[in-house]
C-alpha positions as CSV (number, residue, x, y, z in Angstrom):
1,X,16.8,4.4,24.7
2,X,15.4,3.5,21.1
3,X,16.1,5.6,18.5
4,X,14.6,5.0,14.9
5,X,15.8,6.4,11.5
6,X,13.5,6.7,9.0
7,X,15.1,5.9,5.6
8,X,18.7,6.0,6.5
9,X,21.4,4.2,4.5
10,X,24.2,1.8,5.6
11,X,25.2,0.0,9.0
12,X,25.8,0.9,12.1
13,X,27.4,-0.7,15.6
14,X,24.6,-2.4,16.9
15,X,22.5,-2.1,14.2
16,X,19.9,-5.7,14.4
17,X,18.6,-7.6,11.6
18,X,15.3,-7.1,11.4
19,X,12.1,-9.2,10.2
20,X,9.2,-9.3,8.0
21,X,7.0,-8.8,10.7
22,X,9.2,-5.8,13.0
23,X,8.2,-3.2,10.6
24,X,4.3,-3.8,12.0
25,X,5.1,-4.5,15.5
26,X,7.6,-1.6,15.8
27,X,4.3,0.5,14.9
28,X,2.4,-1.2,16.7
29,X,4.8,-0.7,20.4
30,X,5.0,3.1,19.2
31,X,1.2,3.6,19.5
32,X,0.8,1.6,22.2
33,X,3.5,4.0,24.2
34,X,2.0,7.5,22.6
35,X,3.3,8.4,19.3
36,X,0.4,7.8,17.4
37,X,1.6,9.5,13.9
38,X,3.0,5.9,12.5
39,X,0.0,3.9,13.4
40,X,-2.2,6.7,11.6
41,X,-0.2,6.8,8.6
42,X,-0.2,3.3,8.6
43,X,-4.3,3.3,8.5
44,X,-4.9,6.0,6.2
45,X,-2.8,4.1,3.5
46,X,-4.9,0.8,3.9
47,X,-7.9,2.7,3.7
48,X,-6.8,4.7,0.6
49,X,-5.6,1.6,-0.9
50,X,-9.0,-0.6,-0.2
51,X,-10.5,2.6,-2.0
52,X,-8.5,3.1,-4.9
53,X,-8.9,-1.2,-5.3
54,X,-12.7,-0.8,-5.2
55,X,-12.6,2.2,-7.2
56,X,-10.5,0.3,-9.6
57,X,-12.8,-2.3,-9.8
58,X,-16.0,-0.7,-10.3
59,X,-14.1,1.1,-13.6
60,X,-12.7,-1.5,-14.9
61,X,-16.2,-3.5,-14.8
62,X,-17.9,-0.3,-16.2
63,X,-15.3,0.6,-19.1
64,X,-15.5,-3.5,-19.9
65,X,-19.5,-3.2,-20.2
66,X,-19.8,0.2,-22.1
67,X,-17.0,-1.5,-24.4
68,X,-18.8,-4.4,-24.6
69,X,-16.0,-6.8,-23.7
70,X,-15.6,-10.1,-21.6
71,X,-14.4,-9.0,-18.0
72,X,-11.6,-11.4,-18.6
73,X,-10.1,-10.2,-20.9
74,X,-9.4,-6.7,-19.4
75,X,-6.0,-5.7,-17.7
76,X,-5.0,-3.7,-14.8
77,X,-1.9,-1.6,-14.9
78,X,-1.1,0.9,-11.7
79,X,2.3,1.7,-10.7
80,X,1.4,3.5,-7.4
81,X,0.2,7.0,-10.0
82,X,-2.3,6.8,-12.7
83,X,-4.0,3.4,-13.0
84,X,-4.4,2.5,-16.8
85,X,-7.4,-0.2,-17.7
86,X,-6.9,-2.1,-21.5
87,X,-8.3,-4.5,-23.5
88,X,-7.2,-6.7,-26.1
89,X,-10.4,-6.2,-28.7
């Protein structure tokens, strides 16, 4: 029997190292046996993310035209909330 804890703390007996790469696979072996609610979780959050990167591109490229400033010199702060584009003018 395999039993997974979600955000628990601390070790226990027979707890195993695990690697970069289990994480993925771990999901991976779950929807390949019929819990599917991982693997879907794990997709909507790399769709959301691609969209909030393009999203996040197409502002910053608008807010650096109607500014009139050089692409390059805008910035790109997100901390996972409210993305925040600057300048240096």
């Amino acid at each position: 029997m395999v039993k997974v804890y979600d955000g628990m703390k601390g070790r226990w007996p027979g707890d195993a190292e695990l690697t970069a790469e289990s994480p993925a696979r771990l999901i991976d072996w779950l929807n390949e046996h019929g819990v599917h609610g991982p693997h879907e979780e794990r997709e909507e959050r790399r769709l959301r993310t691609r969209e909030e990167r393009r999203w996040a591109a197409k502002w910053r490229s608008s807010i650096a035209r109607s500014a009139k400033v050089p692409l390059a010199k805008m910035r790109t702060i997100g901390n996972g909330g409210a993305t925040v584009h600057e300048a240096d003018l």
